[in-house]
N, C-alpha and C positions, 0 to 999 in steps of 0.2 A: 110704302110699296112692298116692303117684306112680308110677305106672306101670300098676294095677290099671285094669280094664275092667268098668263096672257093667253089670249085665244084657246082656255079653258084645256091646255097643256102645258104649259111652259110657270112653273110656279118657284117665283121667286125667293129663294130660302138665306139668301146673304149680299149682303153691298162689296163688289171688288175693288171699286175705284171710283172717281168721278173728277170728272174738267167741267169747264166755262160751257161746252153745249149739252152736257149726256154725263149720265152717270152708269157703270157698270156694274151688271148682278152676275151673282151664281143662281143658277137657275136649273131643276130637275124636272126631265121629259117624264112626265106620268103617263106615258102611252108609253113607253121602253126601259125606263127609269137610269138612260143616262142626263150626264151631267152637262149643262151648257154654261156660257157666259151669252149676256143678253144687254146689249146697250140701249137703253131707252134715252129717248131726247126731254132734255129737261121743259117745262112748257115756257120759258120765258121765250127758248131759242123754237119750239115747237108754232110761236105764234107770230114768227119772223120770218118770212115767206122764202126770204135767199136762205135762210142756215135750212129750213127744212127741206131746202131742193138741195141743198150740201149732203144735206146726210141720207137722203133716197140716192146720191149722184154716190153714194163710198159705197152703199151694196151692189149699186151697179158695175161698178169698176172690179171690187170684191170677188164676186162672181167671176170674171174674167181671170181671176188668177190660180195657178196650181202651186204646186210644190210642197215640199214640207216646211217650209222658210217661210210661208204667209200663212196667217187666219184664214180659215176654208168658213164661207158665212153658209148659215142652214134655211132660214126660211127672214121674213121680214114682212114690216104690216102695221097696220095700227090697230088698238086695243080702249075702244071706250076714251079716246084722246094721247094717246100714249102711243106713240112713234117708237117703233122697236127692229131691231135685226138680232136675231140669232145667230151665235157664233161658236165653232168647237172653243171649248172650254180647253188651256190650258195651266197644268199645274206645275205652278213654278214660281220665280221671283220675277222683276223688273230687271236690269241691270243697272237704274239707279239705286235702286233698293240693295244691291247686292254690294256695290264702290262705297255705299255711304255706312254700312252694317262690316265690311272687312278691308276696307280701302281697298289698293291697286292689286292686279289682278298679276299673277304671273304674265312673262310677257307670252310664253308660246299659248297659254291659255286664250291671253286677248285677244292673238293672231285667229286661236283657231271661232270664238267666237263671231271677230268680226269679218272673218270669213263667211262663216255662215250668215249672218245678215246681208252679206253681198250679194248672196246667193237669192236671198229674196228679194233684193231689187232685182237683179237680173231676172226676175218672174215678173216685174213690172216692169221693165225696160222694155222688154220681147213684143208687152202689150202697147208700148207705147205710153204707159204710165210714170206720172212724176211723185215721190211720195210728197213730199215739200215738208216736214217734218218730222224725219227720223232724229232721235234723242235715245237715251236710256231709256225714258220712264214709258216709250211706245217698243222696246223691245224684251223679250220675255223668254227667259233662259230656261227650260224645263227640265224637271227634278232628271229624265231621259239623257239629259245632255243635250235636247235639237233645241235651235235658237228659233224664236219667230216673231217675225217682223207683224206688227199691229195697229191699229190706228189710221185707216186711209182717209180721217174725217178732210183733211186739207188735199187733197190728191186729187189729180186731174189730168188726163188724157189728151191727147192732139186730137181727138175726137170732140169732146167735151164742150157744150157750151159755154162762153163764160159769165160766170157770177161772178159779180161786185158786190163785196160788203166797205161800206164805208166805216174809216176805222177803225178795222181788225187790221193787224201784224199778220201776213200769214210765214209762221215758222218761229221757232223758239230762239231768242237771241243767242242763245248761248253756242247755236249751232247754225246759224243761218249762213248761209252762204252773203255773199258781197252781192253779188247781181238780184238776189232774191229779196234782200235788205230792200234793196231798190226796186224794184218790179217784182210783184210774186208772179207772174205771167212769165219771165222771162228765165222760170227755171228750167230747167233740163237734167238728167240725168247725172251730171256732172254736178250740180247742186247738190244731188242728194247725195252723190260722193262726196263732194266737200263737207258734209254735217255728219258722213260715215266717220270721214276721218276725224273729226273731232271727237267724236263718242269712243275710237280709238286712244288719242292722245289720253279722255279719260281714263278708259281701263287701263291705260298703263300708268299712270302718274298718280290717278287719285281726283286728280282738279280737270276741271272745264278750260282750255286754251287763254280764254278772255276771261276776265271781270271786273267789274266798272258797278259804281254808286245806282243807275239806274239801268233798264235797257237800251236804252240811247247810248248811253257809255259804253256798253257791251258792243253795241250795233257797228258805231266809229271804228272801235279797235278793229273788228272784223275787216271794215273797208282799208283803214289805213295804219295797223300796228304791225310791228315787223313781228313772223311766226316765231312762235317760243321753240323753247328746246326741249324736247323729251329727256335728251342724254343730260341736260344738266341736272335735272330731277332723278334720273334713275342713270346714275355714272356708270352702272356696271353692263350696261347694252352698249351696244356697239352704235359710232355713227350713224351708220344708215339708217336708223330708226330715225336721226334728224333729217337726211334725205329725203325718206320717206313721206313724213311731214313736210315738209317745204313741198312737195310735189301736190301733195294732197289736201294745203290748205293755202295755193298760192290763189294771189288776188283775181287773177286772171283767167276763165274758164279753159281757153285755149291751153293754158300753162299745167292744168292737172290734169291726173287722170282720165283720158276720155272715152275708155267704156270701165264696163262693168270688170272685163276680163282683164285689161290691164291694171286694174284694182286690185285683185286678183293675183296678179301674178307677181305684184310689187310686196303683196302679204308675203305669198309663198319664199320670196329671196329672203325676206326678214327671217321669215322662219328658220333656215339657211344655213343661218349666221348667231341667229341667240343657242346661247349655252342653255347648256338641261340646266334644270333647278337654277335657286336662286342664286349661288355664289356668285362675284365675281372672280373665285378664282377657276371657273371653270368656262373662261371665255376662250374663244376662241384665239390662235395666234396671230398675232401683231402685222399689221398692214398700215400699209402706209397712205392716209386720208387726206389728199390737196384739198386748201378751199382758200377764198377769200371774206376777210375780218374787214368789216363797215368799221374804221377808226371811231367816228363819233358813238357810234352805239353798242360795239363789240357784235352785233349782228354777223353771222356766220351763212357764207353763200358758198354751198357743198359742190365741186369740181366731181359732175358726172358724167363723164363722158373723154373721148379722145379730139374731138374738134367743138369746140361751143363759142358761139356769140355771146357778146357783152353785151347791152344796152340797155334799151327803154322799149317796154311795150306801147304799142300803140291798137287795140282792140278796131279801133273805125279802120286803119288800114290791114286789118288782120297781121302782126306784127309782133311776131313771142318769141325774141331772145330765150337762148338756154339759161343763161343766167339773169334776173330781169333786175334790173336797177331802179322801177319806177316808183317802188314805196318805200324809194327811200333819197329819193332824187327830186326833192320837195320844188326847186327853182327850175325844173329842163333841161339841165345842164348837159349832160348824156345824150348822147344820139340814139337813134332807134338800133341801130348795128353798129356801135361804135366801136368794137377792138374782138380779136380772136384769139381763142386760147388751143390752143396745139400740144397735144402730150406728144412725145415720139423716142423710145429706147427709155422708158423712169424719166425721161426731162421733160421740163413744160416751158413752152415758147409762146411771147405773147405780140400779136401782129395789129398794128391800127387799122382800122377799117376807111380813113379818109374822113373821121369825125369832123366836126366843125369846131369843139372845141378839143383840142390834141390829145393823145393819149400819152400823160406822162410816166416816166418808169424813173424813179427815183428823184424828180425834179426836171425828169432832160425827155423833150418832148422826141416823139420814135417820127420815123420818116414814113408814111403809108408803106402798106402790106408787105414792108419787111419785116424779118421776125428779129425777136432778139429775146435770149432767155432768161428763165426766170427763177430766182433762188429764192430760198427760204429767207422772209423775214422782208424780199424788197416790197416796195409798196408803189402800187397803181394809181393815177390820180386820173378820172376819167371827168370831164367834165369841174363840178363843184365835187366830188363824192371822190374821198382817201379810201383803199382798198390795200389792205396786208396781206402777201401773198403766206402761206402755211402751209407745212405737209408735217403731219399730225401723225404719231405711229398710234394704233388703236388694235 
C-alpha cells in the first residue's frame, strides 16, 4: 500500500499503526500538499458485512464531533476495494508509547493530560456518543501539548443501530468497565469514565489497575477485585488520589463519576493538593484522613464525606451506599443501608441503621439509630465483614 494514491489525491508515504480491523497511514494531499493520516480497513474485515458497517458507522459519528480533543475526519470512500477515511494527521506519541518509553508521568502532568481527554468525551457525550474503548494506545499527546482522543472504531450513539458481531470483546480488558465486560450495549458515559480512569491510574503508576494470565483473568478482576492503590505505588501523593480512584473505578456505575464535569472537577481538587515537582518533601501539610481497613484484605474504604451510609449495593433497586461493601461482602451478610457514619466537631459517630444482622463496635452489638463514637483503632463488624476504623495524618 506504500506508495499508492487513494482517489488519485491522498498518497500513502508511511504505515502509522495498525489493529485487528484497519491499519493506519501517513498520507500527503497532492492537491495542498498537506499532511494526513488515513485508515484503511484491512480486506479480511472489508469483506465482513457488520465490521464494514462499523467502520462507515465511526465516520459518521466522527463527523459529529468538534473540539480540539477529537480527530476532525476529512473526506471517506472507497478506492479500487479499499475502504478508507481521512483523518487530520497528528504529530505526536501514543500515551502507551509514551508510559512504556519513560514510565509514570508526573502526577500534575497526568491530571493535566487526562483532563484533556475528558474534554474529548464530553464532545461525545454532548452528542450522545459512547467511545467504549478509550486506552493509551487510542489516545495521542501532541509534540503542541493538546491531547486527542482517537479511534471511534467501537463507538456508538443512542442513535445508532445496533450491530452484532459475534465474538468480538467490545473494549480492551485492561480498561473495560464491569457493565461493559458484560453487555457492550449497556455502556454509557460512565463506562468510558471508568476506562478514563484507569488510563489515569496508568500515567500515574506506570502499570494497568489489573493483570491476570489471560483476558478473562483481567475481565474477573475488573468485576470482582478490590481497586488497588495508587498511593501505595507512589507514597508521596496524597490520599485522595486513592479516593479518587475508588470513585472512578467503583463496581457499580451509580457509584462513579456521573458526568463528564464531575470527572472533571474530581481532577481539578487533585490538582489542588499534589505538590510542584517530584519530591516528597514538598507535599503539602498534614491532614488528617478517616477510613475504614477490610481486616481480611487490608482493602482501604476512604471516609468522604460528613454523613455516609454503610452497606451493600443493590443496582435492581437503585441502591449505592457512600461506602459500598458488596465486593467485598462475598455471603450478603451486609444490609443495603446497614450503619451510618456522622463526622461532627473532628469526631466520628457510628449509628445502626436497623440491620438484620447487628452492627457491632468492638464485639457489643449498638442499639438502632443511636449513635456512639468512634476512636481510632476500634473495629466494626457489619454483617460477616471486620472493618478497622483509622484516621491517618497525610
Amino acid at each position: 500500500m506504500i506508495g499508492r494514491i487513494i482517489q488519485g489525491r491522498y498518497k500513502l508515504i508511511d504505515e502509522r499503526g495498525s489493529g485487528s480491523m484497519a491499519v493506519v497511514y501517513i498520507a500527503r494531499d497532492l492537491d495542498t500538499n498537506r499532511i494526513y493520516a488515513v485508515k484503511a480497513l484491512n480486506r479480511k474485515a472489508a469483506n465482513d458485512a457488520e465490521l464494514l458497517q462499523r467502520f462507515w458507522r465511526e465516520f459518521d459519528l466522527l463527523k459529529q464531533l468538534t473540539g480540539p480533543h477529537v480527530i476532525r475526519p476529512v473526506a471517506w470512500g472507497e478506492d479500487r476495494d479499499v475502504h478508507y477515511i481521512v483523518m487530520d494527521y497528528v504529530d505526536g506519541h501514543t500515551l502507551k508509547h509514551l508510559v512504556e518509553r519513560n514510565g509514570p508521568m508526573p502526577a500534575r502532568e497526568a491530571i493535566d493530560v487526562t483532563t484533556q481527554v475528558a474534554l474529548g468525551l464530553e464532545s461525545a457525550a454532548e452528542k450522545g456518543i459512547v467511545h467504549r474503548d478509550v486506552k493509551p494506545q487510542n489516545i495521542i499527546l501532541a509534540v503542541d501539548g493538546v491531547v486527542k482522543l482517537t479511534d471511534f472504531g467501537l463507538a456508538r450513539s443512542h442513535t445508532s443501530p445496533p450491530i452484532t458481531i459475534s465474538n468480538v470483546f467490545l473494549g480492551t480488558p485492561y480498561y473495560v468497565a464491569p457493565e461493559q465486560a458484560d453487555n457492550g450495549r449497556s455502556a454509557d458515559t460512565r463506562s468510558d469514565l471508568y476506562s478514563l480512569g484507569c488510563v489515569f491510574f496508568e500515567l500515574v503508576t506506570g502499570r494497568v489497575p489489573f493483570e491476570g494470565d489471560s483476558a478473562v483473568d483481567v475481565v474477573v478482576q475488573h468485576l470482582r477485585s478490590a481497586i488497588p492503590s495508587i498511593c501505595s505505588l507512589r507514597p508521596e501523593l496524597p490520599l485522595a488520589y486513592d479516593a479518587f480512584i475508588q470513585k472512578a473505578l467503583a463496581k457499580q456505575a451509580g457509584q462513579r463519576f456521573q458526568s463528564v464535569k464531575d470527572f472533571m472537577a474530581g481532577l481539578a481538587q487533585l490538582r489542588e493538593v499534589t505538590p510542584e515537582g517530584p519530591s516528597p518533601a514538598a507535599a503539602p501539610p498534614s491532614q488528617m484522613v478517616p477510613r475504614f481497613v477490610f481486616l481480611a484484605s487490608g482493602q482501604a474504604f476512604m471516609v468522604l464525606g460528613p454523613d455516609l451510609v454503610i452497606g451493600r449495593s443493590d443496582p435492581q433497586r437503585e441502591i449505592y451506599p457512600d461506602i459500598d461493601l458488596a465486593p467485598i461482602d462475598t455471603q450478603h451478610t451486609v444490609s443495603r443501608r446497614h450503619a451510618r457514619l456522622i463526622s461532627r466537631d473532628d469526631r466520628y459517630f457510628i449509628e445502626d441503621q436497623n440491620a438484620f444482622n447487628k452492627t457491632r463496635l468492638n464485639g457489643v452489638a449498638l442499639t438502632p439509630f443511636q449513635e456512639r463514637e468512634l476512636l481510632e483503632g476500634d473495629v466494626l463488624r457489619l454483617g460477616n465483614v471486620d472493618l478497622r476504623f483509622e484516621i491517618q495524618a497525610q
